[in-house]
C-alpha positions in Angstrom: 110.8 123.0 126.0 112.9 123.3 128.8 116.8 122.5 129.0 117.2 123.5 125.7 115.6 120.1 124.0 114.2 118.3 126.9 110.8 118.7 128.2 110.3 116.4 131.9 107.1 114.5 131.5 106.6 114.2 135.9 106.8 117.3 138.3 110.5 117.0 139.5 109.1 117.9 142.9 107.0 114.7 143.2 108.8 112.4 141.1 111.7 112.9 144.2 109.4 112.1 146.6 108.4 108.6 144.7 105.2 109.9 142.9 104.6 110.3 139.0 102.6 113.2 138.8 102.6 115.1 135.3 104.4 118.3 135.1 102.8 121.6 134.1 104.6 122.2 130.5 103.7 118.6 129.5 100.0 118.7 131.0 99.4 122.4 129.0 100.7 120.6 126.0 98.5 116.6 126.7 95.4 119.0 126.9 96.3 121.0 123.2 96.8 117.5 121.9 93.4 116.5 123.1 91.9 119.9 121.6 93.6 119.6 118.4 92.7 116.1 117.3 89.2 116.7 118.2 89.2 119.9 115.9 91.2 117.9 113.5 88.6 115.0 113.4 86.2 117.2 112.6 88.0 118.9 110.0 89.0 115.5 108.3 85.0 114.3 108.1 84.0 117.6 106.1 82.6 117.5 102.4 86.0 118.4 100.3 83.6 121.8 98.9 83.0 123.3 102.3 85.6 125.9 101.9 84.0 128.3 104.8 84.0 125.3 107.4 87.5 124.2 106.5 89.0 127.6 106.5 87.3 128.0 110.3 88.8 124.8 111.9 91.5 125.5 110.2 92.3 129.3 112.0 91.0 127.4 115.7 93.8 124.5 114.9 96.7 127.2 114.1 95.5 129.7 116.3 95.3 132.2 113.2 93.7 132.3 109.7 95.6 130.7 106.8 97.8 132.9 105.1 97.1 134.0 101.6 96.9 131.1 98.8 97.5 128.3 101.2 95.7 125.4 100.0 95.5 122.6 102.7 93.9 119.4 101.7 91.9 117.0 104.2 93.0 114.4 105.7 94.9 116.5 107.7 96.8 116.0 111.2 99.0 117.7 113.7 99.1 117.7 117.5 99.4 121.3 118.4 99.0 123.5 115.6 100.0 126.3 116.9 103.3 126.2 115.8 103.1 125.5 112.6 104.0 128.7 110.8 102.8 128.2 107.0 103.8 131.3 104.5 101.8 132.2 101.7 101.4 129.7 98.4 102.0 126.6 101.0 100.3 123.3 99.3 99.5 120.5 101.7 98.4 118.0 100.2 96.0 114.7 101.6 97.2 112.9 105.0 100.0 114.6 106.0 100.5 114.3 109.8 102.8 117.6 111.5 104.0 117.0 115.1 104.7 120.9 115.6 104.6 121.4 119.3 108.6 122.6 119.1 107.8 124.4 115.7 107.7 123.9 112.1 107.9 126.4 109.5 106.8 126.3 105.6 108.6 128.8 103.4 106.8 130.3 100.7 106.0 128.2 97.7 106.3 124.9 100.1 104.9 121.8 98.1 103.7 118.6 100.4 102.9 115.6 98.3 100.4 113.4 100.2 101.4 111.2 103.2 104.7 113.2 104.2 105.3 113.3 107.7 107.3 116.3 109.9 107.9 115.0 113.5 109.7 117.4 116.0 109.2 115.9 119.0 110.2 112.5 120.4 112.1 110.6 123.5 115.5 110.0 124.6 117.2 106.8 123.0 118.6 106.1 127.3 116.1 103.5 128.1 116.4 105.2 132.0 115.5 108.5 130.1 112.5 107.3 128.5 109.4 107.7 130.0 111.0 110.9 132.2 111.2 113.8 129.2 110.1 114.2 125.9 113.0 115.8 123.3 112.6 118.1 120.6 113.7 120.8 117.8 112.1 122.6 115.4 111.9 121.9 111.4 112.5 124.7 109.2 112.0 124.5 105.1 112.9 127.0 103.0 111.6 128.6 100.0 110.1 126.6 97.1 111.3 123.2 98.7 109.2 120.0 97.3 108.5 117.6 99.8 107.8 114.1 97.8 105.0 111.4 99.3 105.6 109.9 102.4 108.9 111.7 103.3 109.8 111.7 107.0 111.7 114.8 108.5 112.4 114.7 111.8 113.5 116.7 114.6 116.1 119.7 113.8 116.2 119.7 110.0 116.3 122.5 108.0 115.6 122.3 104.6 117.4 124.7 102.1 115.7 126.9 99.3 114.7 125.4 96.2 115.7 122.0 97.3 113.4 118.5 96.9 113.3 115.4 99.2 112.1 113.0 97.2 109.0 110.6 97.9 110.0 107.9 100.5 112.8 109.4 101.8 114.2 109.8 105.8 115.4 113.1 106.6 117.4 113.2 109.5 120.2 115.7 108.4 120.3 119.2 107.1 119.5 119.5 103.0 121.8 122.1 101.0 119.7 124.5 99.5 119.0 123.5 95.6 119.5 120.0 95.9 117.7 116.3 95.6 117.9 114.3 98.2 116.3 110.3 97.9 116.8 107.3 99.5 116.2 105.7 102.9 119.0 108.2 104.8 118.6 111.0 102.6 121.4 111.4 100.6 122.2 114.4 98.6 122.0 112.6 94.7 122.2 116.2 92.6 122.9 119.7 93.3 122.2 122.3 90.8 
């Protein structure tokens, strides 16, 4: 990302002179995408037993093999892939989606319930802004967190140690470490 959290979609050098021509950073990143949800469509069509083929498109879609213990299962989606840093005894489980390309990182002992979405990129709310830079910030989870079904995180959160969002819930502020948060806005309901 450049500027910090923006990324401009069209060359600034053409897009002065009138023309809407796509800029490097965003055409290196267009052609990943492409890459990555063929692999991933291949991955997603493979018999549930066919450990040896998953754990191959798995290390092409992060760039690396899977760390120790990590148990990912199919459906499985993310748009870059190589920035998504999983630690050891990480549990994905079915249709989770992870929009990585400005980083997300799974602590040790991570649980994913199915569905749970982690988004890092997106676009400015300025309708003038728009279609002129994509924005961004990486996700970080701690430790041991829970992630319930169908949880949303988005861009910038970090997730403290031991803590669970549970299922359904929006996460679009930082989570204290050891806590619960629920609810549409993700509100901290325990601590312990």
């Amino acid at each position: 990302m450049t500027n910090d959290r923006f990324m401009l979609i069209h060359d600034p050098g053409f897009q002065a002179g009138g023309e809407r021509v796509l800029g490097a950073e965003f055409t290196a990143m267009s052609e990943r995408v492409l890459r990555v949800t063929e692999l991933t469509s291949r991955l997603n069509v493979l018999p549930f037993d066919d450990e040896a083929g998953k754990a191959a498109l798995l290390e092409q879609i992060l760039g690396r093999p899977l760390p120790a213990r990590v148990t990912i299962y199919p459906p499985f989606y993310t748009d870059h892939g190589l920035r998504l840093d999983l630690a050891e005894r990480v549990f994905i489980n079915q249709g989770c989606t992870f929009l990585d390309y400005a980083g997300i990182r799974l602590g040790e002992g991570v649980m994913v319930g199915p569905k749970a979405t982690f988004i890092t990129m997106g676009h400015p709310v300025d309708p003038d802004e728009r279609r002129q830079f994509l924005t961004g910030a990486p996700i970080d989870v701690a430790e041991n967190v829970w992630i319930g079904a169908g949880a949303t995180i988005l861009p910038g959160v970090s997730i403290g140690r031991d803590s669970v969002v549970a299922a359904g819930t929006i996460v679009a502020d930082d989570v204290p470490a050891a806590s619960l948060v629920a609810g549409s806005k993700g509100t901290v309901r325990r601590r312990w």
